[in-house]
C-alpha positions as CSV (number, residue, x, y, z in Angstrom):
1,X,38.3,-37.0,-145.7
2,X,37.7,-37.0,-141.8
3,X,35.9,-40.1,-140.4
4,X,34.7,-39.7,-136.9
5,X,32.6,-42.1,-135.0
6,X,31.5,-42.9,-131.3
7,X,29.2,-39.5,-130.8
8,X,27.0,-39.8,-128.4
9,X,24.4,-38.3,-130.3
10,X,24.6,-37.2,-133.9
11,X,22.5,-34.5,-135.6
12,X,20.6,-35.7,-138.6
13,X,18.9,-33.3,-140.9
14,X,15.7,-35.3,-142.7
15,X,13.0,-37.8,-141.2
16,X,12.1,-39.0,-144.5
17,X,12.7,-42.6,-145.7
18,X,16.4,-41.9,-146.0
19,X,16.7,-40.1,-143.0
20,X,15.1,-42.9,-140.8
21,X,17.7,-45.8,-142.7
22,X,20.7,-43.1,-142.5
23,X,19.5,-42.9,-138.7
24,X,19.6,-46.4,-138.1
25,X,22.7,-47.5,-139.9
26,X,24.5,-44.4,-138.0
27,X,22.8,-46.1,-134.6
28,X,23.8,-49.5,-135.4
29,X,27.9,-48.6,-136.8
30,X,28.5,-46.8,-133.1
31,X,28.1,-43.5,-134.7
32,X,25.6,-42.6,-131.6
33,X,22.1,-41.8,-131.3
34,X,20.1,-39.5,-134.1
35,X,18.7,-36.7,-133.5
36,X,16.5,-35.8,-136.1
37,X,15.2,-32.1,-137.5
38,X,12.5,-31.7,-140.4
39,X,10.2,-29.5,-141.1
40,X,7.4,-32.3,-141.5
41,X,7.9,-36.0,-139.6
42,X,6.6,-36.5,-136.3
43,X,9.1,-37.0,-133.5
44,X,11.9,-34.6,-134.4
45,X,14.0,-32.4,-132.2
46,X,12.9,-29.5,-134.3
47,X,12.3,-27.8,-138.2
48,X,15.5,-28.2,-140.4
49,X,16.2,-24.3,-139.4
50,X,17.0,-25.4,-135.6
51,X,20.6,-26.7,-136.3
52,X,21.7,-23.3,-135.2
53,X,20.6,-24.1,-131.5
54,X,23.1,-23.9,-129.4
55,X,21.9,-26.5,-126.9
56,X,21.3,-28.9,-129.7
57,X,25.1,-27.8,-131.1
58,X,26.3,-29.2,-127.7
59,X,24.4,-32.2,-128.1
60,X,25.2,-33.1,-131.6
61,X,28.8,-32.2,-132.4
62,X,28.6,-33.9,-136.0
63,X,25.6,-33.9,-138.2
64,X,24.9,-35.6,-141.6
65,X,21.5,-33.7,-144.5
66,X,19.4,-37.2,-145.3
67,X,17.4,-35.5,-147.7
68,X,16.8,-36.4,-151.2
69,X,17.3,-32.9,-152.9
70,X,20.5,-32.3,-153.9
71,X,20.9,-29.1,-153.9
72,X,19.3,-28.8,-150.8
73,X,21.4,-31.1,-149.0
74,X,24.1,-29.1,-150.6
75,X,22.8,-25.8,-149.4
76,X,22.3,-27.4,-145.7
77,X,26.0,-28.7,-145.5
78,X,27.1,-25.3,-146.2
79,X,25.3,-24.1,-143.4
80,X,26.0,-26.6,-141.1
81,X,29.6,-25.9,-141.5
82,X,29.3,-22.4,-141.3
83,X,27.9,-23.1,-138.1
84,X,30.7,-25.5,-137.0
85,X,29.6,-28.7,-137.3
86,X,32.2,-31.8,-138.0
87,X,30.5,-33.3,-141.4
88,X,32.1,-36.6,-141.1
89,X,32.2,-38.9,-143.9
90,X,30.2,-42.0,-143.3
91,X,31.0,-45.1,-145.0
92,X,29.0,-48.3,-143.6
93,X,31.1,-51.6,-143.2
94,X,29.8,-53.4,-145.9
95,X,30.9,-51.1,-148.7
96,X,34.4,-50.9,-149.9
97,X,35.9,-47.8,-150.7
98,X,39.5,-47.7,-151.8
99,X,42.2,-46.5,-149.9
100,X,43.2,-43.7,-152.7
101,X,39.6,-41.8,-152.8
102,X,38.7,-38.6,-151.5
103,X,35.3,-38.2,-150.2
104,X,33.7,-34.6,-149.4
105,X,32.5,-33.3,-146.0
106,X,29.4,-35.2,-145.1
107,X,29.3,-38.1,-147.8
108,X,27.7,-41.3,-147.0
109,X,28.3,-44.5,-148.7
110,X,25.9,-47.1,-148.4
111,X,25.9,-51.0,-148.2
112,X,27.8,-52.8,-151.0
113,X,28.8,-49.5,-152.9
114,X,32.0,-49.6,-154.3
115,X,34.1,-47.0,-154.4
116,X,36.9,-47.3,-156.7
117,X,40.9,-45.7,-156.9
118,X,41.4,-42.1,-157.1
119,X,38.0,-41.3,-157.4
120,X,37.4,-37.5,-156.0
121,X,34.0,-37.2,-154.7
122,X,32.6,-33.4,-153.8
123,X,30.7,-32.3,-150.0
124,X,27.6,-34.1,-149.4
125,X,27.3,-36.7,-151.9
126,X,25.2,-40.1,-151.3
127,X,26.9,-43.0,-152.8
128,X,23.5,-45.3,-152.3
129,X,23.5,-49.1,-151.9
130,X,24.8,-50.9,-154.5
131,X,25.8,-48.1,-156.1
132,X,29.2,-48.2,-158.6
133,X,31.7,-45.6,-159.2
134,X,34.7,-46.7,-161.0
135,X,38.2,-45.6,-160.4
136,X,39.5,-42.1,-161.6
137,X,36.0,-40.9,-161.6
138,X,35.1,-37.3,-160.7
139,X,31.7,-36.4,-158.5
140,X,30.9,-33.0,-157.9
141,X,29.7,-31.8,-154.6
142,X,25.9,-33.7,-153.4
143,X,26.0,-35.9,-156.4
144,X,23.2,-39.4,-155.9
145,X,24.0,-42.4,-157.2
146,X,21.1,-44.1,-156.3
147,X,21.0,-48.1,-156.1
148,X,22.7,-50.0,-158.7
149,X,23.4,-47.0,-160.9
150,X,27.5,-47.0,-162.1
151,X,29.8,-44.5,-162.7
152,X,32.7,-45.5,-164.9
153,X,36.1,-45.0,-164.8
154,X,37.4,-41.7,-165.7
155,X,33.8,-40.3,-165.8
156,X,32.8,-36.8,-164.7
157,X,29.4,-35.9,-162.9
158,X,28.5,-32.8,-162.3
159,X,27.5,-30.6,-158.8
160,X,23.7,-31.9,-157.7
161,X,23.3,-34.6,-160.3
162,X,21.7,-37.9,-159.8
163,X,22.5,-40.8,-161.0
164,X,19.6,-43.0,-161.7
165,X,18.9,-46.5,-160.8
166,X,20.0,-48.7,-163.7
167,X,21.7,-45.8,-165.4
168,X,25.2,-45.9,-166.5
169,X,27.6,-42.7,-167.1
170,X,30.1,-43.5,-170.0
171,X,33.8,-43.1,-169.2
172,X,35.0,-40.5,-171.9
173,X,38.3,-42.6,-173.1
174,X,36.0,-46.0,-173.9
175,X,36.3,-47.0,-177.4
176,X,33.7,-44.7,-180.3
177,X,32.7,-46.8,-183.3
């Protein structure tokens, strides 16, 4: 898991809702200032397709996909490190994330997440506020658990799956009556 921080400026792919709070929390850690590309918000740097600019490569030497879409954001990572962008991991100070988990290339974990032992987390997953996942858990790459959903320990999610608000996936050794 590489964590990087104090960019000047860092590349962020998505103007959306998420985009603009990934922006700002980035901002407001020391991460640097965003840069934003997307295809359809007002006041971006460019369309998603412009990451391969290399002035804006010089600019932005780590970059983080704030969109919703999962395999999307998967797709984008992909490219972005074909291109040679550092896909940090970002984890904002007010979620704890144990010691003993691996996070993917350009994960984000959100306020009060928790992030429990050994969990193994694929590229480009969003762990969203308040989100849960329990120790020995298994996500696949650009996995969402959105706000206050839980992943239990020992469970498995698969590659570009979200995990709903309120929704809870079963760890597979819990007691069957």
């Amino acid at each position: 898991m590489t964590i990087l921080s104090k960019f000047s400026h860092v590349l962020v792919l998505g103007r959306g809702g998420f985009g603009a709070e990934l922006g700002e929390m980035l901002e407001g850690c020391g991460w640097g200032k965003p840069v934003f590309l997307d295809d359809n918000a007002a006041d971006c740097a460019g369309a998603l397709r412009d990451y391969v600019d290399p002035a804006l490569r010089r600019q932005c030497p780590a970059a983080f996909v704030a969109l919703g879409n999962n395999a999307l954001r998967l797709q984008l990572i992909q490219k972005l490190t074909a291109t040679g962008y550092k896909l940090p991991v970002f984890i904002h100070p007010a979620a704890e994330v144990s010691r003993s988990a691996a996070l993917g290339a350009g994960s984000m974990v959100l306020p009060f997440a928790f992030v429990g032992a050994n969990v193994r987390a694929g590229a480009g997953c969003l762990l969203n506020a308040g989100a849960i996942v329990d120790h020995d858990a298994v996500l696949g790459a650009a996995v969402h658990v959105a706000p206050g959903g839980i992943v239990k320990a020992g469970a498995r999610v698969e590659q570009a799956v979200k995990v709903e608000s309120g929704q809870i996936v079963q760890s597979p050794w819990r007691e069957r009556k």
